[in-house]
C-alpha positions in Angstrom: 108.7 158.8 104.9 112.1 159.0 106.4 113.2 161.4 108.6 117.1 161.3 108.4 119.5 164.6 109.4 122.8 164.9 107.4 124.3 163.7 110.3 122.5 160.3 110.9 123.4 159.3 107.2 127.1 157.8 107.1 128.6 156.4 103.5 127.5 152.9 102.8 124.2 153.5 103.7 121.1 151.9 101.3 117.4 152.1 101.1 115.2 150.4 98.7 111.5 150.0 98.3 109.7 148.3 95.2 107.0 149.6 92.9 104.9 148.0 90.0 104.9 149.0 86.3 101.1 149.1 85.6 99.2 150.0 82.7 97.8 153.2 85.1 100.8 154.5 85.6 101.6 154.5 81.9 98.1 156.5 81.5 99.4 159.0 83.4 103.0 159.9 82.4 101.6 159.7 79.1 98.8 162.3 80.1 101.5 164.1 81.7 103.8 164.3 79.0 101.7 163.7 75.8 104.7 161.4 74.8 103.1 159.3 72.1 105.9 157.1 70.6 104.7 154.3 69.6 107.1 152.3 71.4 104.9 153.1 74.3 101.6 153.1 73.4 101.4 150.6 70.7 102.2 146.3 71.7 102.5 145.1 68.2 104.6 148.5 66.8 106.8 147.4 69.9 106.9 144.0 69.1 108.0 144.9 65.7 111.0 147.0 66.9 112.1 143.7 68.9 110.9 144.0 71.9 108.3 141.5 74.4 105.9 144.5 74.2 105.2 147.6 75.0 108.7 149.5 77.0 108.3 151.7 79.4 108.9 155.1 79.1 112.5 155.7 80.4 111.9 158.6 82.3 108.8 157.1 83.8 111.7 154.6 85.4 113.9 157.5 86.2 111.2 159.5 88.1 111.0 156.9 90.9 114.5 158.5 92.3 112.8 161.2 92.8 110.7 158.9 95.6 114.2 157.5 96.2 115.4 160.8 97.6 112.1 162.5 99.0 110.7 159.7 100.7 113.9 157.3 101.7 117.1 158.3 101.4 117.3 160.8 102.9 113.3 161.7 102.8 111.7 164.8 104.3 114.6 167.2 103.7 115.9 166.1 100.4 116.7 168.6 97.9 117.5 166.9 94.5 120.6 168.6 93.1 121.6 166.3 89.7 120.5 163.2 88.0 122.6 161.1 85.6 120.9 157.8 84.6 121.8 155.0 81.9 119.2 152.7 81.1 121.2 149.7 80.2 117.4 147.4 79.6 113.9 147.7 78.9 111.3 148.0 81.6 107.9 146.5 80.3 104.7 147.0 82.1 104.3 144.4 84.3 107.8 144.6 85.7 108.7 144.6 89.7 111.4 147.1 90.3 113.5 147.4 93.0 115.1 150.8 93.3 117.9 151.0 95.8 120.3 154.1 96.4 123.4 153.9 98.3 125.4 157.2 99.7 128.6 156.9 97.9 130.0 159.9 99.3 129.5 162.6 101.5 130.2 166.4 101.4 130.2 168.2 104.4 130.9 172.0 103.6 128.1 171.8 101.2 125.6 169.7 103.2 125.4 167.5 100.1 126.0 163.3 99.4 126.0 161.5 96.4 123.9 158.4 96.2 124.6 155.9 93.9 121.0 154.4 92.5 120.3 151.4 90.6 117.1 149.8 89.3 116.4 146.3 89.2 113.3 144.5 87.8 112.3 140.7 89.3 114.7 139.3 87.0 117.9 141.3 89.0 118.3 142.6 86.0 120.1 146.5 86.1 117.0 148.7 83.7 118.5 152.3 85.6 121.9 153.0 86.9 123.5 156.3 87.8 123.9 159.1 90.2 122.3 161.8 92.4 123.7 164.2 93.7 121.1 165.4 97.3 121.2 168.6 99.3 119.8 168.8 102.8 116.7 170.8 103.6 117.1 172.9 107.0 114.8 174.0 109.1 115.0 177.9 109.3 113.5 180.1 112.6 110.3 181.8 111.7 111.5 184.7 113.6 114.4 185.2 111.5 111.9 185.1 108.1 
């Protein structure tokens, strides 16, 4: 987990990590959510609809900006503030993604930057695009609590 102060994070600045689509993690966004469209839970109804096979749920995708922001960029003190998202292709289990977030911008009065995020799967195909807007955790005295 990353440790970064407002201060240490200037514009331009990108983190990434990579995680798997597995059949697990399917299992438990589904048990999470009970979201039982087919398209999800169901290869050949998939198939049907036009696609390889079972897609991904999109906001199974979108969670992984949450790690984004409260693990890498900026980490520890991350305070998510907004999402927006597109999801311009399909992840499939099985897919490699690659989720990156840049800071964009910064605010400075408000302690706040916003990170631009995309998703890529092994192909270097976009599946996520968008933008988060993060706050800044600080640390407060205990003797003022």
């Amino acid at each position: 987990m990353n440790h970064y102060t407002y201060e240490e994070l200037p514009e331009g600045h990108e983190e990434s990590f990579c995680v798997d689509v597995t059949d697990d993690k399917m299992e438990c966004f589904y048990r999470i959510t009970q979201d039982e469209n087919p398209l999800h839970r169901d290869a050949a109804f998939a198939k049907r609809m036009g696609y390889d096979t079972r897609v991904a749920y999109g906001m199974l995708t979108a969670s992984l900006l949450s790690t984004l922001a409260g693990v890498y960029l900026p980490g520890e003190r991350s305070l998510i503030h907004m999402v927006e998202t597109e999801f311009p292709r399909p992840v499939y289990v099985g897919d490699r993604l690659t989720v990156t977030g840049r800071v964009q911008e910064k605010n400075d009065r408000f302690r706040t930057m916003i990170l631009k995020v995309v998703i890529r799967n092994q192909n270097g195909e976009k599946v996520c695009r968008g933008k988060m807007r993060v706050g800044f955790l600080e640390e407060k005295d205990s003797r003022q609590l």
